[in-house]
C-alpha positions as CSV (number, residue, x, y, z in Angstrom):
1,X,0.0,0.0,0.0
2,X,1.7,3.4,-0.8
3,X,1.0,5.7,2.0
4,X,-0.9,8.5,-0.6
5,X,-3.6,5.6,-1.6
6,X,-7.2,5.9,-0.5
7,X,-8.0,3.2,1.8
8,X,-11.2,2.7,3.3
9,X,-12.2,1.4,6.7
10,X,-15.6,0.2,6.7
11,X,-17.2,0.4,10.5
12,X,-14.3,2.9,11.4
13,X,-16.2,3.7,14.9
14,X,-16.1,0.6,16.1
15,X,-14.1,-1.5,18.2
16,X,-12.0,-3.5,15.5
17,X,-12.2,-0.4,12.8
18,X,-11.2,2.5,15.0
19,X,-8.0,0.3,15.8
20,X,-7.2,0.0,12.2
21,X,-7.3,3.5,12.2
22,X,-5.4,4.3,14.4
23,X,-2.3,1.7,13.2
24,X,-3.2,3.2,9.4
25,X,-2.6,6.6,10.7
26,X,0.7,5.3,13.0
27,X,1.9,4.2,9.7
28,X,1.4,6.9,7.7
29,X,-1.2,6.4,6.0
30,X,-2.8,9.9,4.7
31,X,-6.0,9.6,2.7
32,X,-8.1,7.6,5.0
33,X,-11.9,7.3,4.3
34,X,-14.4,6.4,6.9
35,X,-17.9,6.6,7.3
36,X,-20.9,6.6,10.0
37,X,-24.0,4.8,9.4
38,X,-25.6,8.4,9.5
39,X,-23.8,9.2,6.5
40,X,-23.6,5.5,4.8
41,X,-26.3,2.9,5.4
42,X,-23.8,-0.2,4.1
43,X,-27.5,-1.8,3.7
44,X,-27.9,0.5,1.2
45,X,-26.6,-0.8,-2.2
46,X,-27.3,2.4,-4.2
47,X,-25.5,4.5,-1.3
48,X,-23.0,1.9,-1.1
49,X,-22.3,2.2,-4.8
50,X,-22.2,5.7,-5.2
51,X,-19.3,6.1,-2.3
52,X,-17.0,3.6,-4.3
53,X,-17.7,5.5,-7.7
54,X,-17.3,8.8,-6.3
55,X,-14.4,8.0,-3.3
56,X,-12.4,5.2,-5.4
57,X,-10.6,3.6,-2.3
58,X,-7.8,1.3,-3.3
59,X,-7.6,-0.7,-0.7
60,X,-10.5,-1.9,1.8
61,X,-10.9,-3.8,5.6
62,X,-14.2,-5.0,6.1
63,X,-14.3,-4.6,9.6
64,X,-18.5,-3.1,9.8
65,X,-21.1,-5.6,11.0
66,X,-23.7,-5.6,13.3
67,X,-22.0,-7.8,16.3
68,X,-23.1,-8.9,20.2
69,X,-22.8,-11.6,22.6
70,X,-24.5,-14.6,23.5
71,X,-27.7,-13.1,24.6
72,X,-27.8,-10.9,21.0
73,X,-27.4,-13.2,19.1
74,X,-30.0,-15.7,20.4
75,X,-32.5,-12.8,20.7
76,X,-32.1,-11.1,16.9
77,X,-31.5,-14.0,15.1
78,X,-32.8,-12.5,11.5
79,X,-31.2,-8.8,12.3
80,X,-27.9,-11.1,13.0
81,X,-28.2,-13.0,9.7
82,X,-30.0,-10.9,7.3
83,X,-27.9,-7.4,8.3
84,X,-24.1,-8.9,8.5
85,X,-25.5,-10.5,4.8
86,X,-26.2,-7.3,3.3
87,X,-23.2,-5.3,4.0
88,X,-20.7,-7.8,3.1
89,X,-22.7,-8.1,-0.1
90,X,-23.1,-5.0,-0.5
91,X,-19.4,-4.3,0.1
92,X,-18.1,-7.1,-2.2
93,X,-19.8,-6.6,-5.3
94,X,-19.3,-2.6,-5.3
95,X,-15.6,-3.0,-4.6
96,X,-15.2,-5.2,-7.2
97,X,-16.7,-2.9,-9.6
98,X,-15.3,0.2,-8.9
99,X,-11.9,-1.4,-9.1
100,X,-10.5,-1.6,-5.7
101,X,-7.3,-3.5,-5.6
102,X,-7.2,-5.8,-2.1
103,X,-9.9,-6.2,0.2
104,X,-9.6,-7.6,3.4
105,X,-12.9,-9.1,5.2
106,X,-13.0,-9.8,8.7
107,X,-14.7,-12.9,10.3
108,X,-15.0,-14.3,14.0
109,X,-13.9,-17.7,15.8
110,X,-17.6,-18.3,16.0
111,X,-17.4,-19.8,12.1
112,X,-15.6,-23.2,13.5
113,X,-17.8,-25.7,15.0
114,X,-18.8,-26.2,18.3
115,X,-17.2,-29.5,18.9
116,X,-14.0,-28.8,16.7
117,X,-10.9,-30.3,18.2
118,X,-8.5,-27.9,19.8
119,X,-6.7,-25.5,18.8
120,X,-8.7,-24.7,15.7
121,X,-7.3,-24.8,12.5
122,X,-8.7,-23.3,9.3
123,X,-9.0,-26.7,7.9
124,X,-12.2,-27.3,10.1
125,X,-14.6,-24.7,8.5
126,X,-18.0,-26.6,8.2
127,X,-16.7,-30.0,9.5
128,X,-19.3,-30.2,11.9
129,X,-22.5,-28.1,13.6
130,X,-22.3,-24.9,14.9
131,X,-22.7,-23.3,18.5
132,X,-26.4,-22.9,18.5
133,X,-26.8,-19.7,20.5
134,X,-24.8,-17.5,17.4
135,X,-24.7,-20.0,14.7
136,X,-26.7,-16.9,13.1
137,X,-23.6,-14.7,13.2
138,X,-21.9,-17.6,12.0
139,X,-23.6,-18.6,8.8
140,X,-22.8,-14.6,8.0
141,X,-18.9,-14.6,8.6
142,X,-18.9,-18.2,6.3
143,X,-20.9,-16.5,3.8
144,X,-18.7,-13.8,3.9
145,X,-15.3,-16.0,3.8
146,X,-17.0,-18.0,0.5
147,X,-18.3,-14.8,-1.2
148,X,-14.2,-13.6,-0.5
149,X,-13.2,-17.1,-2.5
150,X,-15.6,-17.1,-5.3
151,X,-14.6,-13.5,-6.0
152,X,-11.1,-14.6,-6.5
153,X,-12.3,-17.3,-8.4
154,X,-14.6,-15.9,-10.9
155,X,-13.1,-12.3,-11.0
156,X,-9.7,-12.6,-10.0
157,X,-10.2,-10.4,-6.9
158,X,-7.9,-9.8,-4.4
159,X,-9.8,-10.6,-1.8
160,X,-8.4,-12.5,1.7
161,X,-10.1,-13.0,5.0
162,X,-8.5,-12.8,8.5
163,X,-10.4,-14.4,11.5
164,X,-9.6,-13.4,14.3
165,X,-10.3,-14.7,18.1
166,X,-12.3,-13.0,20.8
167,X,-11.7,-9.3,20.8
168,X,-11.5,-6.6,23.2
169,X,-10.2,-3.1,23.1
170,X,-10.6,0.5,23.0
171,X,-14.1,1.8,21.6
172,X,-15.7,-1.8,23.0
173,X,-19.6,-1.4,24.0
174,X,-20.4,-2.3,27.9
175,X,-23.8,-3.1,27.2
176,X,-24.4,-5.6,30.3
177,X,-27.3,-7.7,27.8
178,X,-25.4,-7.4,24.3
179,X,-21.6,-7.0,24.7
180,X,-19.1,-9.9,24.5
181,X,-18.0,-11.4,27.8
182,X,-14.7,-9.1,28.8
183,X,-16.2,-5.9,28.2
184,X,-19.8,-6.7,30.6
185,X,-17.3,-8.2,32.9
186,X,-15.6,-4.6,33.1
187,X,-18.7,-3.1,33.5
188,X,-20.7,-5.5,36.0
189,X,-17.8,-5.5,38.5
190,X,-17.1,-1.6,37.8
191,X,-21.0,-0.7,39.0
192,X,-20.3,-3.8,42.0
193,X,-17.9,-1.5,43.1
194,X,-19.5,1.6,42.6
195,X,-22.3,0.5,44.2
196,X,-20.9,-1.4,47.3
197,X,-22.2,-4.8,46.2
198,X,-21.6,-7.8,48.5
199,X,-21.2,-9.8,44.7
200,X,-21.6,-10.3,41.3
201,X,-23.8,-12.7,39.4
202,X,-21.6,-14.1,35.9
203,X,-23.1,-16.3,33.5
204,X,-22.3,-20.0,32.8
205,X,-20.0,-22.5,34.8
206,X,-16.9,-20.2,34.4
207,X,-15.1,-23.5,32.5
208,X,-15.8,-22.3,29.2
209,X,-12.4,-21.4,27.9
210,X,-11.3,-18.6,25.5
211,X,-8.8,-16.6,23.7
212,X,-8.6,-12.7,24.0
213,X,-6.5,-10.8,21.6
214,X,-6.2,-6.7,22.1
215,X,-7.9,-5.1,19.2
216,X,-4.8,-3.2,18.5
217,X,-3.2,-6.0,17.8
218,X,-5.4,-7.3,15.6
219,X,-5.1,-4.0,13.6
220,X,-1.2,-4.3,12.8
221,X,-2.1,-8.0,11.9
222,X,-4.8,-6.7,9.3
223,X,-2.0,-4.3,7.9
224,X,0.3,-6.7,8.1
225,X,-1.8,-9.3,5.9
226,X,-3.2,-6.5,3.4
227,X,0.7,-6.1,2.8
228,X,2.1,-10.0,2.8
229,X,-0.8,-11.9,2.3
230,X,-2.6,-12.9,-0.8
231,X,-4.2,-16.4,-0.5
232,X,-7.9,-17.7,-0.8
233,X,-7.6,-19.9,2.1
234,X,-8.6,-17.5,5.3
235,X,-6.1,-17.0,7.9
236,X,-6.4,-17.2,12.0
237,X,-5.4,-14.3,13.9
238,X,-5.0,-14.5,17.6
239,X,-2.4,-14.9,20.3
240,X,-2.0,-18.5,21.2
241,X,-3.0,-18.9,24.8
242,X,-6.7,-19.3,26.5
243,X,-7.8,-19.0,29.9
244,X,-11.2,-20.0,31.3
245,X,-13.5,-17.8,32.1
246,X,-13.4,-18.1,36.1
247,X,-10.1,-16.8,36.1
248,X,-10.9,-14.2,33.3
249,X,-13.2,-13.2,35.7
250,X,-10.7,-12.6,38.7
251,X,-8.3,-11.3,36.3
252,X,-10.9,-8.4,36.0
253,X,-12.6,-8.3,39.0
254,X,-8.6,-7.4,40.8
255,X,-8.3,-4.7,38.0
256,X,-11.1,-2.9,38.7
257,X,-10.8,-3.1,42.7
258,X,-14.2,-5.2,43.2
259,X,-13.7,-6.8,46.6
260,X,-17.0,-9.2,46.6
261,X,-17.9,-12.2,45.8
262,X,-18.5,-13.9,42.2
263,X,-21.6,-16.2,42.1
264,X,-21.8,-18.5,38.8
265,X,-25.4,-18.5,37.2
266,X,-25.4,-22.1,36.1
267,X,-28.6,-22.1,34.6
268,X,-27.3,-19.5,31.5
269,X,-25.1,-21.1,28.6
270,X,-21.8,-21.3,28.5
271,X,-21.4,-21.3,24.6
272,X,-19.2,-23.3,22.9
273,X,-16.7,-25.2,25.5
274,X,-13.3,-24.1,24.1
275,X,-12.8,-21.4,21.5
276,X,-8.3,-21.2,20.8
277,X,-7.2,-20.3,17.3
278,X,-4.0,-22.1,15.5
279,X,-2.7,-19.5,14.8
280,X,0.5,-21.0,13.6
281,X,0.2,-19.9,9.7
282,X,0.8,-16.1,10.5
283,X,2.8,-16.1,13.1
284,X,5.2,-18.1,10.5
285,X,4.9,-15.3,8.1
286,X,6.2,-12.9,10.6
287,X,3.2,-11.5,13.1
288,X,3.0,-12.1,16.6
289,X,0.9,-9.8,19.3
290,X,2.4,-7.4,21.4
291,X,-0.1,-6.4,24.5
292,X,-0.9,-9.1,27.0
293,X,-4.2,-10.0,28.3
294,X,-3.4,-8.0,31.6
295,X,-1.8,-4.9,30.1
296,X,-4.7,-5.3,27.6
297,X,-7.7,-5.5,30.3
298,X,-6.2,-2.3,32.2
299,X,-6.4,-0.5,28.7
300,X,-9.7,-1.4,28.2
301,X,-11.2,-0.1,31.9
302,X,-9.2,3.2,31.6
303,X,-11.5,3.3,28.4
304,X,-14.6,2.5,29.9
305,X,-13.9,4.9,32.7
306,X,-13.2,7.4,29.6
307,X,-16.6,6.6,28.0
308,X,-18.8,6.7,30.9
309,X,-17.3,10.2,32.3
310,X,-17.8,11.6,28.6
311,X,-20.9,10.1,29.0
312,X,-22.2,12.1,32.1
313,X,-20.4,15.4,30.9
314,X,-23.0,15.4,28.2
315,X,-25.5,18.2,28.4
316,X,-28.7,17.5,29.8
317,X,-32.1,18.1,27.9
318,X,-34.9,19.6,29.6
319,X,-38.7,19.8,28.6
């Protein structure tokens, strides 16, 4: 990429975009082109074409979709399915037309199966079912990772997909009913605390295991691969350890200070048992993480302290 092209960053706000951003930028990058869904409704294939004819990016990262936990995604199945469906589409055939040169689309862990053997390789996309409570989410990303393939295929487009493990980061949503397990932990034992709480209610066992990768550091990874990589088969991106998610849970219950008690909700899902990426194909090329899942977790809640004071230093509407 020569630092004067015009490279787009779909979903730029969000957790996974806003880090690409930000590495773009650290790099050098100059003519970077983001939009909000205020201005760009990536449902939208009319608005969706007319930004590639009229912006002409050269390079794009897929990193927009409508994303939650376990709860979201067993609540909106359709929204989960049908959105995430239209703006890769959407995306896809629009960048392809208007001649952009590499794409880069972004998929999750949850595309593996639930009972896949351990670590997960990429060789065991659709070798058995899916985790039930986001197989919705799932069937998306697959889509998405097969729509990357038959572009190259048919077109000849430069298209690769990175998958990378659980994520958690800067610009992360706290929402206690549709955020991903690290950031609601954050925020249930930050309002235990606040609050003076004799404990906190988690859901699950706490044996479920998972990876956690900084979202940072999945943003030099995605440069790094729109740079070095050019391959149909997808690629794995995380950092090669898991932990279950009783310790997880201490880990950020000492971070934040919460002195209580943590009582496990056994009659809420787990998910699938073990989610840890083999992530042994780009670490060969030459990427490994930097930020560990401590130094990671204390970025995160200085964020979320960030966030919730902007949040109360917002003006106040009467009427």
């Amino acid at each position: 990429m020569q630092s004067q092209a015009p490279i787009y960053v779909a979903g730029h706000r969000g957790l996974v975009g806003s880090a690409i951003w930000r590495e773009l930028q650290r790099r050098g990058f100059t003519r970077l082109l983001g939009r909000t869904h205020a201005e760009l409704d990536l449902m939208d294939s009319a608005a969706v074409k007319a930004f590639f004819q009229r912006e002409k990016p050269e390079h794009v990262f897929v990193a927009a979709a409508k994303v939650g936990g376990i709860h979201a995604n067993d609540t909106y199945p359709a929204q989960f399915l049908l959105e995430n469906l239209q703006i890769q589409n959407n995306l896809f055939h629009h960048a392809r037309l208007s001649g952009v040169k590499k794409l880069l689309f972004l998929g999750s862990s949850c595309i593996y199966p639930k009972m896949a053997p351990q670590p997960l390789k990429e060789e065991y996309l659709l070798s058995g079912p899916l985790e039930p409570t986001n197989q919705w989410y799932a069937v998306a990303k697959i889509a998405g990772i097969k729509l990357c393939e038959a572009f190259r295929r048919q077109y000849g487009a430069d298209f690769i997909s990175a998958m990378p493990t659980s994520l958690y980061g800067l610009n992360d949503h706290y929402d206690l009913q549709n955020s991903h397990v690290l950031p609601a932990f954050i925020r249930k034992f930050h309002e235990a605390k606040a609050a003076g709480a004799a404990a906190v209610t988690c859901w699950g066992t706490g044996t479920a295991r998972r990876e956690f990768l900084f979202a940072d550091d999945l943003a030099s990874a995605c440069v790094f691969l729109m740079e070095h990589y050019s391959e149909e088969q997808f690629i794995n991106v995380g950092c090669g350890t898991d932990l279950d998610i009783k310790t997880l849970a201490e880990m950020v219950r000492s971070i934040v200070g919460f002195e209580g008690e943590i009582v496990w909700d056994t009659s809420k899902p787990d998910g699938t048992p073990r989610k840890l990426m083999d992530s042994s194909r780009i670490f060969a090329l030459g990427w490994k993480p930097r930020i560990g899942l401590e130094t990671g977790i204390r970025l995160a809640y200085e964020d979320y302290l960030r966030q919730i004071g902007a949040d109360r230093k917002q003006p106040q509407s009467v009427g």
